[in-house]
VEXFIZA-115233 format. One record per residue (C-alpha): x, y, z; residue number from 1; residue in one letter. Coordinates in pm, whole numbers. Layout:
N
(atom (X, Y, Z), NUM, 'A');
...
END
This chain:
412
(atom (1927, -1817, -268), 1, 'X');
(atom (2184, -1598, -144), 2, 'X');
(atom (2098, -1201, -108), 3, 'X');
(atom (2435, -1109, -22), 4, 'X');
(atom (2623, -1151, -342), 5, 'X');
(atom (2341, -1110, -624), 6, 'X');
(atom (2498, -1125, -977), 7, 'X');
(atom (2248, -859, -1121), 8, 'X');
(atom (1980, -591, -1013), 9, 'X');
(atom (1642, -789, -968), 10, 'X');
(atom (1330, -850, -1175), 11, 'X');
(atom (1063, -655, -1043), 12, 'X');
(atom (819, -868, -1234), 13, 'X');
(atom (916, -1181, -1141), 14, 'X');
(atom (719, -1441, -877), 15, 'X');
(atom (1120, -1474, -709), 16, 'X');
(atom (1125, -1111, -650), 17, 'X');
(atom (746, -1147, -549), 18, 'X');
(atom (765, -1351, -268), 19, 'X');
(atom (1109, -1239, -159), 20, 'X');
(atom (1152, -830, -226), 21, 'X');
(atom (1266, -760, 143), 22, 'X');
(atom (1531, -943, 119), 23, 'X');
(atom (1631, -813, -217), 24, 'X');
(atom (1505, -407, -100), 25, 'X');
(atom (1801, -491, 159), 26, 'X');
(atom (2045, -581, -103), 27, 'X');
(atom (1954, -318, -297), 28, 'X');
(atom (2018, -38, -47), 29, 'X');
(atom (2355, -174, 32), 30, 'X');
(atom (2506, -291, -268), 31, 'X');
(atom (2291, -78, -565), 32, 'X');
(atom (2107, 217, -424), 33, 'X');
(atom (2016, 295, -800), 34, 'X');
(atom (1976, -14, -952), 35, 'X');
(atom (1878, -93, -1334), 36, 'X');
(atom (1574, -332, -1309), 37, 'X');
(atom (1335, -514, -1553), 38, 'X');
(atom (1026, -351, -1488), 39, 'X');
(atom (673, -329, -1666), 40, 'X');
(atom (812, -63, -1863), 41, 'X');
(atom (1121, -307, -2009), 42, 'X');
(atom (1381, -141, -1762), 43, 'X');
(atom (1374, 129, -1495), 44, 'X');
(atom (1635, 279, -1257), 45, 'X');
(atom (1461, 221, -916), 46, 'X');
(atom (1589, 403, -625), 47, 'X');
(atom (1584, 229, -283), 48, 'X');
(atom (1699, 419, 7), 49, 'X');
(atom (1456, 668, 230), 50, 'X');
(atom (1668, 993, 128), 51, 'X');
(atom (1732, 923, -227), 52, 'X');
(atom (1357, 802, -231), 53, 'X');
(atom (1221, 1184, -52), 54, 'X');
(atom (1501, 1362, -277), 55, 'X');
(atom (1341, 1187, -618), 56, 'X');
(atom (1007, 1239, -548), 57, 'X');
(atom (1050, 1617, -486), 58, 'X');
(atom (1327, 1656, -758), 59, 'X');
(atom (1197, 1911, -1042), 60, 'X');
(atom (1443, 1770, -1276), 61, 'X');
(atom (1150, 1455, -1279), 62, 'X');
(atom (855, 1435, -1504), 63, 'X');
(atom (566, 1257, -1523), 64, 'X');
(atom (400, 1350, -1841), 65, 'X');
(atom (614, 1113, -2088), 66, 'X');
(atom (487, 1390, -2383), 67, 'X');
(atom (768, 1564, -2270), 68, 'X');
(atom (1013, 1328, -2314), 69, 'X');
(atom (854, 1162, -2660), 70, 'X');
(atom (547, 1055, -2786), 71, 'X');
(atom (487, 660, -2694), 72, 'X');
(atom (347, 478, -2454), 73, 'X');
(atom (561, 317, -2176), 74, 'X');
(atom (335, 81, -2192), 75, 'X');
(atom (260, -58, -2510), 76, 'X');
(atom (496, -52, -2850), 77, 'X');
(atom (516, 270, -3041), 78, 'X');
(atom (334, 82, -3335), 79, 'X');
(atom (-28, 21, -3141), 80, 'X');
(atom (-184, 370, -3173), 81, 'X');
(atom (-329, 433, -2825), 82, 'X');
(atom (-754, 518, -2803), 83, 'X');
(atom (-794, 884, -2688), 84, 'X');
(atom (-934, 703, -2347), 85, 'X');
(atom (-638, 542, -2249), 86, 'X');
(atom (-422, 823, -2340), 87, 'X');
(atom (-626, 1044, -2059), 88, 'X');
(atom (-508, 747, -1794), 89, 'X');
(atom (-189, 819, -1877), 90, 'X');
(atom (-171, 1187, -1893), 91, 'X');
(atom (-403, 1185, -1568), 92, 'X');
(atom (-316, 1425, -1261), 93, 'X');
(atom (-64, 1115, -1111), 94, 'X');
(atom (72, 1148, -1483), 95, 'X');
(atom (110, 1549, -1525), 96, 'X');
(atom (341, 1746, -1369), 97, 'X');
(atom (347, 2169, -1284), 98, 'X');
(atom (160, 2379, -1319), 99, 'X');
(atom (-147, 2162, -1431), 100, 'X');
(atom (-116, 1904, -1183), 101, 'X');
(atom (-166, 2229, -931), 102, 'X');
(atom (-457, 2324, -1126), 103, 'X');
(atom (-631, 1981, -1160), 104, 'X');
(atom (-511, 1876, -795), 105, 'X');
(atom (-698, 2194, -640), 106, 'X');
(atom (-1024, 2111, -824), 107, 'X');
(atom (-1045, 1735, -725), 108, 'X');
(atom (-946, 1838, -356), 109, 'X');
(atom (-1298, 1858, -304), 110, 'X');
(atom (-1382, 1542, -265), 111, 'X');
(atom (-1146, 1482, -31), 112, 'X');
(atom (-1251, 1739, 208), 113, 'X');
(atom (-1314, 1687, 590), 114, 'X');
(atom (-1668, 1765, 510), 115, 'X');
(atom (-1648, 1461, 301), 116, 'X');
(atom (-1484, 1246, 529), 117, 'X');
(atom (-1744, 1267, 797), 118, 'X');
(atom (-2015, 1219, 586), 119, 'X');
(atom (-1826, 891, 427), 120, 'X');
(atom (-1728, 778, 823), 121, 'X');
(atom (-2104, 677, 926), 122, 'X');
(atom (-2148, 518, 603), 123, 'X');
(atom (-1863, 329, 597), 124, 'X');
(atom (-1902, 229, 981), 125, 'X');
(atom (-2235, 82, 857), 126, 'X');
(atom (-2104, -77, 556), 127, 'X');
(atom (-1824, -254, 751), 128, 'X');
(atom (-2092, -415, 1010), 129, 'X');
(atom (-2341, -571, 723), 130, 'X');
(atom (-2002, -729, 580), 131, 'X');
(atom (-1915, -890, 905), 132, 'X');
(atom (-2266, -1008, 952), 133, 'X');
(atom (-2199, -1191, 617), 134, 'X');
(atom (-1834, -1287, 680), 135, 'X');
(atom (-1942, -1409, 1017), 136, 'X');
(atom (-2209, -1616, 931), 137, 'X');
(atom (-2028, -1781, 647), 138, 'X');
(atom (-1733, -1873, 878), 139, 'X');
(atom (-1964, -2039, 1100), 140, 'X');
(atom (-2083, -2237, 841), 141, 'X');
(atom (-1828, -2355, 630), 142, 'X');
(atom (-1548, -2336, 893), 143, 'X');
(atom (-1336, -1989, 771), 144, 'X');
(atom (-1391, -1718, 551), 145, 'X');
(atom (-1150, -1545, 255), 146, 'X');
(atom (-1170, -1228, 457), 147, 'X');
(atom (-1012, -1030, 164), 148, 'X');
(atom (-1317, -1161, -66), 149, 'X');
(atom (-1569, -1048, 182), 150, 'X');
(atom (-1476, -766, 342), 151, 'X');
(atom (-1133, -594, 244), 152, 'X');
(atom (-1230, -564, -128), 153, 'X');
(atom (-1673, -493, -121), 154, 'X');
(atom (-1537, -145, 124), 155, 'X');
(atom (-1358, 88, -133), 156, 'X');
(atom (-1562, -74, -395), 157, 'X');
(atom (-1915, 52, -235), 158, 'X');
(atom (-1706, 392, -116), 159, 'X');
(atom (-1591, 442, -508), 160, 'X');
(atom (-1947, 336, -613), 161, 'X');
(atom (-2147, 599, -357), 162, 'X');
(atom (-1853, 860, -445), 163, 'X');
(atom (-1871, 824, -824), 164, 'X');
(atom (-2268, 879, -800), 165, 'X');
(atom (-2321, 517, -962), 166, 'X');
(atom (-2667, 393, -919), 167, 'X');
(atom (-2718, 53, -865), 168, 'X');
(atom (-2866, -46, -1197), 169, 'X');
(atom (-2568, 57, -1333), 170, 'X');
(atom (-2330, -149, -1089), 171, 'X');
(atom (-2251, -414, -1316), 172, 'X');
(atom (-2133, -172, -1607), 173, 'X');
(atom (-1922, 2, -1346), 174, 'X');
(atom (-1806, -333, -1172), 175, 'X');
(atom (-1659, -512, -1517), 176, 'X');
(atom (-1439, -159, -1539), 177, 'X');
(atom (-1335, -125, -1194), 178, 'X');
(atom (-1206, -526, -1276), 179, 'X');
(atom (-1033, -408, -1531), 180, 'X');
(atom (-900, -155, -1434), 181, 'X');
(atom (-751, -315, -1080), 182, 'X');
(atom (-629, -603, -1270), 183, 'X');
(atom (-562, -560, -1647), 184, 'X');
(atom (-227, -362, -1632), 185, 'X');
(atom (46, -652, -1665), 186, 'X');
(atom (152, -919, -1862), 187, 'X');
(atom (-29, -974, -2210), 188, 'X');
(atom (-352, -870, -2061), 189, 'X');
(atom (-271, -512, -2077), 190, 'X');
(atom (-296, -469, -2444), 191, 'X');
(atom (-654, -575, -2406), 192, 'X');
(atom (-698, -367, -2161), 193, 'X');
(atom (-611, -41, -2287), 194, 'X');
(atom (-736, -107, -2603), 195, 'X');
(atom (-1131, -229, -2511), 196, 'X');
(atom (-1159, -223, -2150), 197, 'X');
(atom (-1066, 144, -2095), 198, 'X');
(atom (-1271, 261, -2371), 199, 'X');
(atom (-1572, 109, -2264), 200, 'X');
(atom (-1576, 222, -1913), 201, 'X');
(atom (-1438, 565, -2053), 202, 'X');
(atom (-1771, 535, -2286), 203, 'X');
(atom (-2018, 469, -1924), 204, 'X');
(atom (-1846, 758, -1766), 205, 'X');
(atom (-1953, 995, -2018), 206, 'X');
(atom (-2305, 880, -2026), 207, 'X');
(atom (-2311, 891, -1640), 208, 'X');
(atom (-2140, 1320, -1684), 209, 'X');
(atom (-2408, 1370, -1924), 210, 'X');
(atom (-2694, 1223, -1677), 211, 'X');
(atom (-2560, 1389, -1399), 212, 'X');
(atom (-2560, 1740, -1574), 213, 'X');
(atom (-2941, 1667, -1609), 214, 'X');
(atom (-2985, 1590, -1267), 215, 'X');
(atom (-2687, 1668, -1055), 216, 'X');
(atom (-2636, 1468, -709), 217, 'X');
(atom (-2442, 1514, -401), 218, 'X');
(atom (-2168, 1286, -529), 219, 'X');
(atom (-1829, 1390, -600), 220, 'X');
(atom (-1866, 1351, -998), 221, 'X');
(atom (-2165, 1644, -994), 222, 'X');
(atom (-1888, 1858, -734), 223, 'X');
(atom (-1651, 1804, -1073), 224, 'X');
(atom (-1914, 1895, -1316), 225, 'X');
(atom (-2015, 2182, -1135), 226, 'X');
(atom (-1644, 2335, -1117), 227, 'X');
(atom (-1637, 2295, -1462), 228, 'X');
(atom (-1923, 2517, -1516), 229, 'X');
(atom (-1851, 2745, -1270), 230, 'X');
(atom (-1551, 2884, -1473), 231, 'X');
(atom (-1321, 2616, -1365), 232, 'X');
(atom (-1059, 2483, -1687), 233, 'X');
(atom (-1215, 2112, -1595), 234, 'X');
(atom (-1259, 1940, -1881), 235, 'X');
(atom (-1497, 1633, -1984), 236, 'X');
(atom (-1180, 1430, -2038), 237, 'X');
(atom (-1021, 1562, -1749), 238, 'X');
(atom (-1314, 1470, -1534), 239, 'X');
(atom (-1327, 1106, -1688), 240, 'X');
(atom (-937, 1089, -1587), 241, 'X');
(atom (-1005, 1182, -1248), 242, 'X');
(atom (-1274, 906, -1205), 243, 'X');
(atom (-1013, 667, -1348), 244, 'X');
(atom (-770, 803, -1048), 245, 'X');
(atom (-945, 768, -799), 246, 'X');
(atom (-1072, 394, -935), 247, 'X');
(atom (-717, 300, -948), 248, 'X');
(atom (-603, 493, -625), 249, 'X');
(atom (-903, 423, -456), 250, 'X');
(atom (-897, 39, -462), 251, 'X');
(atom (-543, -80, -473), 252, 'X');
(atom (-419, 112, -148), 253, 'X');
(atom (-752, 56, 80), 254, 'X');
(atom (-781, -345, -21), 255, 'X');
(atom (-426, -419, 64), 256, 'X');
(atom (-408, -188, 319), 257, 'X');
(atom (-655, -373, 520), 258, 'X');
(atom (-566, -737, 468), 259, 'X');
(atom (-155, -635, 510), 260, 'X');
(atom (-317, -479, 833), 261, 'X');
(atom (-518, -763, 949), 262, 'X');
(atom (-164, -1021, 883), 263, 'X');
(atom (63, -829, 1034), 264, 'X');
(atom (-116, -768, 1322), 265, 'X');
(atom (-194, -1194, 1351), 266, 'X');
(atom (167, -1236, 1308), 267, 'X');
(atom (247, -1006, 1568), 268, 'X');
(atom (-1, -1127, 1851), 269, 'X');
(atom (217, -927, 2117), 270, 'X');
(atom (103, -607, 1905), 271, 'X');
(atom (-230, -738, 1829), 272, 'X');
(atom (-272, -787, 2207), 273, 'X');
(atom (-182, -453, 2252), 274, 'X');
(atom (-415, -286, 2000), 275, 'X');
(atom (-695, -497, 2206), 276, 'X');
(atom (-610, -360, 2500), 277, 'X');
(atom (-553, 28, 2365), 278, 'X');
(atom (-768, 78, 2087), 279, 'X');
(atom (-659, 413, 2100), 280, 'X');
(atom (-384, 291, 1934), 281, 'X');
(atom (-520, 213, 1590), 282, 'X');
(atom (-429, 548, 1433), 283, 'X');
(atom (-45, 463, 1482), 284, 'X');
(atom (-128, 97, 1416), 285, 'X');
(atom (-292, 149, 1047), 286, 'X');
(atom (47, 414, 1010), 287, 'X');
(atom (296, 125, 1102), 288, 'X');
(atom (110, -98, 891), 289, 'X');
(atom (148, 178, 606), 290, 'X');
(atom (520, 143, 685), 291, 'X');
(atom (629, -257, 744), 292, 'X');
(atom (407, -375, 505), 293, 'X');
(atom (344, -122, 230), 294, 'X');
(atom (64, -200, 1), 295, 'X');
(atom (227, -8, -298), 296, 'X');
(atom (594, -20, -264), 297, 'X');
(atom (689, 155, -597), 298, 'X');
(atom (543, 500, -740), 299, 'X');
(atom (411, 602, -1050), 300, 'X');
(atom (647, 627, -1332), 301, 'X');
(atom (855, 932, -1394), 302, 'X');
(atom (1085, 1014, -1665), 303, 'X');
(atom (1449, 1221, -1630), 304, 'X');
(atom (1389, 1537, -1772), 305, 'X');
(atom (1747, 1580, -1824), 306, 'X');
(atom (2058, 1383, -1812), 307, 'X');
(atom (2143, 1288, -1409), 308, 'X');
(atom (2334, 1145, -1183), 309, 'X');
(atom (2311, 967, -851), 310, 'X');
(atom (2535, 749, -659), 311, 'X');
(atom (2767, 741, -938), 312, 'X');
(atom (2517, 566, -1178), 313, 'X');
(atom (2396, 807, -1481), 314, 'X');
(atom (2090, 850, -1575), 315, 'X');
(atom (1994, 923, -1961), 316, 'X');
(atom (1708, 1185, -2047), 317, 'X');
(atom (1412, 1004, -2097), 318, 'X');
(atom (1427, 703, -1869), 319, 'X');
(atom (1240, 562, -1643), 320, 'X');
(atom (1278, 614, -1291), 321, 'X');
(atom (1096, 525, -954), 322, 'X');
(atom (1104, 522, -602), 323, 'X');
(atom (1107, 240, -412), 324, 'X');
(atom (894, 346, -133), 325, 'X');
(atom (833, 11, 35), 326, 'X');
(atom (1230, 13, 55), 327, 'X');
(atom (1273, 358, 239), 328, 'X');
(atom (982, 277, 473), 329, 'X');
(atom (1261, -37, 568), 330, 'X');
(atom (1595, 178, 537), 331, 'X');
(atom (1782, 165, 887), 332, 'X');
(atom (1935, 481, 865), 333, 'X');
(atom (1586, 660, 876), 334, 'X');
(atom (1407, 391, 1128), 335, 'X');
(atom (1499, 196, 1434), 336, 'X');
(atom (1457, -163, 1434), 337, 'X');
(atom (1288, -113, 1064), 338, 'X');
(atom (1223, -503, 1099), 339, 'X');
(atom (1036, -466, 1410), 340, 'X');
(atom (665, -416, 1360), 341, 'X');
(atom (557, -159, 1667), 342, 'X');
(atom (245, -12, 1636), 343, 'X');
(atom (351, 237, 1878), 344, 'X');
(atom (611, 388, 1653), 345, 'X');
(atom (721, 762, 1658), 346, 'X');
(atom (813, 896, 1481), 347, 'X');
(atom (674, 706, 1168), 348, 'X');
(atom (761, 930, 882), 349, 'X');
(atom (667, 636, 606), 350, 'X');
(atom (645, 717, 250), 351, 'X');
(atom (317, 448, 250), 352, 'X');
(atom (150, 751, 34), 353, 'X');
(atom (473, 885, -119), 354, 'X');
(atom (594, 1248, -114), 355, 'X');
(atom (628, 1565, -285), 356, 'X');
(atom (326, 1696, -522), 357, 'X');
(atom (204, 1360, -615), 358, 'X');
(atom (135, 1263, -270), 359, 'X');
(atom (-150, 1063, -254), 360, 'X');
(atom (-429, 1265, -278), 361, 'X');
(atom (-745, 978, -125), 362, 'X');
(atom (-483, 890, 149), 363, 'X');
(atom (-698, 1067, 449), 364, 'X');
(atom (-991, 809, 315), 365, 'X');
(atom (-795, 513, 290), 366, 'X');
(atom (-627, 616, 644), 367, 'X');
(atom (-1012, 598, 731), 368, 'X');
(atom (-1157, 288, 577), 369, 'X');
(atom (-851, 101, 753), 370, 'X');
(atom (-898, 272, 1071), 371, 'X');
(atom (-1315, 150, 1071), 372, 'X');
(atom (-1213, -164, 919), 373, 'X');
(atom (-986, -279, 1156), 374, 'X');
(atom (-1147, -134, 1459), 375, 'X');
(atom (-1495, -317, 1371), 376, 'X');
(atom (-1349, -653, 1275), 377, 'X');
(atom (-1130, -662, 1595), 378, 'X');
(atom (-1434, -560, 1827), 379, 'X');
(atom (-1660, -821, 1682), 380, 'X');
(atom (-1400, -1082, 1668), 381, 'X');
(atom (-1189, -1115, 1987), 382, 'X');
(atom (-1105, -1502, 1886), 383, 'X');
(atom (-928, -1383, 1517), 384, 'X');
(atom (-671, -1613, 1345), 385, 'X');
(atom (-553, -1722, 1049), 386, 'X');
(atom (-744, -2047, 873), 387, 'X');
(atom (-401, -2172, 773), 388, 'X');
(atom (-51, -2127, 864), 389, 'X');
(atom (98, -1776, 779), 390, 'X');
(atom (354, -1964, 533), 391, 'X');
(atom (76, -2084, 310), 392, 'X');
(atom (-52, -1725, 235), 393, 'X');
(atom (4, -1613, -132), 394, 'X');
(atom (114, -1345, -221), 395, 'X');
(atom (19, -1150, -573), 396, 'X');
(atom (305, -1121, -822), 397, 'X');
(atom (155, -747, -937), 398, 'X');
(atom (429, -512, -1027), 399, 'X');
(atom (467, -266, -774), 400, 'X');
(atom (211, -366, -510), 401, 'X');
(atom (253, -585, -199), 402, 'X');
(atom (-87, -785, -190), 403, 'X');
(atom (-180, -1114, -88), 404, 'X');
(atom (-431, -1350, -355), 405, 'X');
(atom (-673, -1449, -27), 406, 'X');
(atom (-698, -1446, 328), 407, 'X');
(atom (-817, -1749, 510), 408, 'X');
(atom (-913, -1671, 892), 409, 'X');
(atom (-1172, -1809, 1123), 410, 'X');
(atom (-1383, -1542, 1282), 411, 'X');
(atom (-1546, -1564, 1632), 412, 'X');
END
């Protein structure tokens, strides 16, 4: 197909769009820097260039909470009332805006403390070693290994799990929600989703608050209980919102993160090469990885507050709009070369964890799980490829998130 002469803005939903959105991010900086697309919500004006994206994202004029704006769900039709679970996704810190989001952002910060971190690094360090061990041993034997299957995905899984305070009897409860939760928001599925799937985990994660007021842990769901009773305006449902967050936060960004990280870098053996020889160079590597290959290239959904304009195209009260990060982290007029993958690139102001007050909140972890992730399998594995040719990797049609189904390689 031709990208320079598109007859209409592009389906964001669509497998085409899928397997092709650079091309079409180009287009859409050039020809419609605000373009009208078929998104999950039915349409959205998505904004594509690095400024306009920084501009949006701090623009006070934007709202998250869509109870400002009207009463539905962008996600399902006005008649299907919505369970009081799923309404507390939606109306969850990503989904509020000033001055609760400042309230609820300052009690959750917590967990994401440097205190934290260091305690999570050794553990994680650990963690990454007994899934080579596994991943190793299984590529000897059967001749490669889906490297996303047994290592990218069990790391923020086991980091939620130990953060969340989930025991391992409980595992399988907290597994089937995490599932649904990473995969049940698109197409048809999502109606099942919101209307059984999110109550029942909502359901565990209430029995798990009231257990853990019995017997409080060290685990970052006791640090939220305890604000809460220390005078803090933390709520139960607030608290079950938060664990949905970071669920949703927590998995999509780290997962992809890794296996965009370990592609890019077999694609580009002259970087790779370079990485091997400089491991000090992995901080800057996971941060151009953040930028060429985005793992979510769209942000949460925000509303117009009030009626706007931009680049000549209006913008009703009450639409959606979005920034299309994984665009601005390509936009030539911000980077040099935005094509070129350099792990050595500096500056590197990406928008890989967006901007403004809903920058991501977990994005020091992730940063961290890629950084041990990366560094472990390359040590262990100086003989790395790919199991098949880079043309036969599939990538995931998911709205809004640059992801690949598996990854084949061959370690030794």
């Amino acid at each position: 197909m031709t990208f320079n002469n598109l007859p209409t803005p592009p389906d964001l939903t669509s497998k085409e769009f899928a397997n092709n959105k650079y091309q079409y991010f180009e287009w859409m900086r050039r020809e419609a820097p605000v373009a009208h697309c078929k998104y999950v919500t039915g349409k959205a004006f998505v904004v594509s260039r690095y400024e306009d994206c920084v501009a949006l994202l701090k623009d006070p004029r934007v709202v998250r909470d869509n109870r400002k704006i009207d009463t539905s769900s962008p996600l399902l039709p006005s008649f299907i009332p919505l369970p009081k679970s799923t309404e507390l996704i939606l109306h969850s810190m990503i989904g509020s805006d000033e001055p609760d989001h400042k309230r609820l952002r300052s009690l959750v910060h917590q967990a994401f403390t440097r205190k934290s971190m260091s305690e999570l690094s050794d553990r994680i360090d650990k963690l990454t070693n007994t899934l080579l061990d596994e991943a190793e041993a299984k590529s000897k034997a059967e001749g490669s290994v889906d490297l996303k299957e047994a290592y990218a995905l069990p790391i923020p899984v086991t980091v939620i799990q130990e953060m969340v305070g989930v025991s391992d009897a409980d595992m399988p409860r907290f597994d089937e929600g995490i599932e649904a939760i990473i995969t049940g928001f698109s197409g048809v599925r999502i109606i099942l989703t919101m209307l059984w799937d999110v109550p029942r985990l909502s359901s565990f994660l209430r029995e798990l608050i009231d257990r853990k007021r019995e017997n409080p842990g060290k685990d970052m769901l006791t640090g939220l209980i305890q604000a809460e009773e220390e005078g803090q305006k933390l709520t139960e449902d607030e608290i079950v919102s938060m664990v949905f967050l970071i669920i949703a936060a927590g998995y999509q960004t780290t997962v992809h993160l890794i296996t965009n990280g370990v592609i890019a870098l077999l694609q580009h053996p002259d970087q790779l090469a370079k990485l091997r020889a400089n491991t000090d160079l992995i901080e800057s590597a996971v941060e151009e990885i953040l930028r060429f290959t985005s793992p979510v290239y769209i942000t949460e959904l925000a509303y117009a507050g009030e009626d706007m304009q931009l680049h000549g195209v209006s913008i009703p009260k009450g639409k959606v709009v979005t920034a299309c990060i994984g665009s601005a982290n390509h936009d030539p007029e911000m980077f040099e070369n935005p094509e070129v993958f350099d792990i050595e690139r500096s500056p590197n102001k990406h928008l890989g964890f967006g901007s403004g007050i809903h920058a991501c909140l977990g994005a020091p972890l992730a940063r961290m799980e890629a950084k041990i992730a990366l560094t472990n399998l390359l040590k262990r594995n100086p003989n790395l490829q790919l199991a098949v040719d880079s043309s036969e990797l599939e990538l995931e049609t998911t709205p809004g998130l640059h992801s690949y189904k598996h990854l084949p390689v061959v370690l030794g």
